[in-house]
C-alpha positions in Angstrom: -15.7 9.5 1.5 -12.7 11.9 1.3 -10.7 9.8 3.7 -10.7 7.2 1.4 -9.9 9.2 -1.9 -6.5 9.7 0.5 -5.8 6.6 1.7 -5.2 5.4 -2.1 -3.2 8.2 -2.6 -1.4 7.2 0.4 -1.1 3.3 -0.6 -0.2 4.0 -4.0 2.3 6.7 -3.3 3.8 3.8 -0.9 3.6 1.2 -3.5 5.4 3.9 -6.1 8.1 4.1 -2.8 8.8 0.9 -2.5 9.0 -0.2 -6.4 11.6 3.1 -6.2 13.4 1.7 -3.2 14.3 -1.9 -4.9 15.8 0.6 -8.1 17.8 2.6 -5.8 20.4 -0.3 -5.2 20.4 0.8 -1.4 20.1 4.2 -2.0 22.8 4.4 -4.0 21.7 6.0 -6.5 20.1 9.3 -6.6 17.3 9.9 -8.5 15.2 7.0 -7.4 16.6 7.9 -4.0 14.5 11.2 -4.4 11.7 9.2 -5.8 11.6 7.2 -2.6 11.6 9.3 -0.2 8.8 11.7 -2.3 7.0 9.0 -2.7 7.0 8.2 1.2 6.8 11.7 2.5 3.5 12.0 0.0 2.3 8.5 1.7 2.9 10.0 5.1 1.3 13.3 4.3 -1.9 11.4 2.8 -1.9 8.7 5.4 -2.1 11.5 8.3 -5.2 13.0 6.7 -7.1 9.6 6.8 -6.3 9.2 10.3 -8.0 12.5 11.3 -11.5 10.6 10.0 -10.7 6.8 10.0 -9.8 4.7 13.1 -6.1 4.2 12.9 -6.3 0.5 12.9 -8.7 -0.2 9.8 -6.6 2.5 8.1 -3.5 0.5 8.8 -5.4 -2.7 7.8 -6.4 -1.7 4.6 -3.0 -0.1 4.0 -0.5 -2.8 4.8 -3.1 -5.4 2.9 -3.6 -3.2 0.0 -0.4 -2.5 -0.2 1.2 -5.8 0.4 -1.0 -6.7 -2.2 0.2 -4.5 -4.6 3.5 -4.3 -4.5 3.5 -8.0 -4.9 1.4 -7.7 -8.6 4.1 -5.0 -9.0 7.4 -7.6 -8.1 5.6 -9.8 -10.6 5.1 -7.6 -13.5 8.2 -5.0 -13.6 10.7 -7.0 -11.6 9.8 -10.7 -12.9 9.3 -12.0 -9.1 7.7 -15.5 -9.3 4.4 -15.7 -7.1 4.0 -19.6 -6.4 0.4 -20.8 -5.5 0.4 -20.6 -1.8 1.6 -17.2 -2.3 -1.4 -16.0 -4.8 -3.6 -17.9 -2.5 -2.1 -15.6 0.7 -2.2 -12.6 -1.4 -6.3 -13.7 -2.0 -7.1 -14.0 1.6 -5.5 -10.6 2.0 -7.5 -8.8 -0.5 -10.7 -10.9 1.0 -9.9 -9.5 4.4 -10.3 -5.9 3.4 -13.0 -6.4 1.6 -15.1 -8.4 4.8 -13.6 -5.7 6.6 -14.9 -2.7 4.3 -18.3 -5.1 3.6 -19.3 -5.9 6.9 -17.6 -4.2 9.6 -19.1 -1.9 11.5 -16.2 -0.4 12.5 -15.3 1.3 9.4 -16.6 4.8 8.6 -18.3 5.2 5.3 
């Protein structure tokens, strides 16, 4: 159960990273340049740890889905990023995968 408690550290420390890396205008500016690459190097840190107990490829399918996930929801709220209807509906099948994936596959450790 643990490796899960730190892949969503891991996704929302990425999520944090990438919200940080549009407001660093190219990293040029500092302190969300700091913020970026904290935010990665906890997502790293956190990621590594699930890996030692999760199979690396339904760690990386739940993270890049979740993720992609969220940091779309984020673009829409904070950064006013229009989401049309073919992309809610991608960002639906997305979140449907992981959880078939999570649901019924018996290739992810509970």
């Amino acid at each position: 159960m643990l490796q899960w408690v730190y892949l969503s550290i891991a996704i929302t420390a990425e999520v944090i990273g990438t919200s940080f890396l549009k407001i660093s205008e190219g990293f040029t500016r500092l302190w969300p340049s700091v913020a970026v690459a904290v935010s990665y190097s906890t997502a790293f840190y956190f990621l590594a740890l699930t890996l030692k107990t999760m199979p690396v490829g339904i760690a990386y399918a739940v993270w890049a889905g979740a993720g992609t996930a969220l940091i779309a929801l984020v673009g829409w709220v904070v950064f006013g990023q229009v989401l049309d209807v073919p992309a809610i509906i991608a960002l639906g099948l997305i979140v449907s995968g992981i959880v078939v994936l999570n649901v019924f596959s018996k290739a992810v450790l509970h």
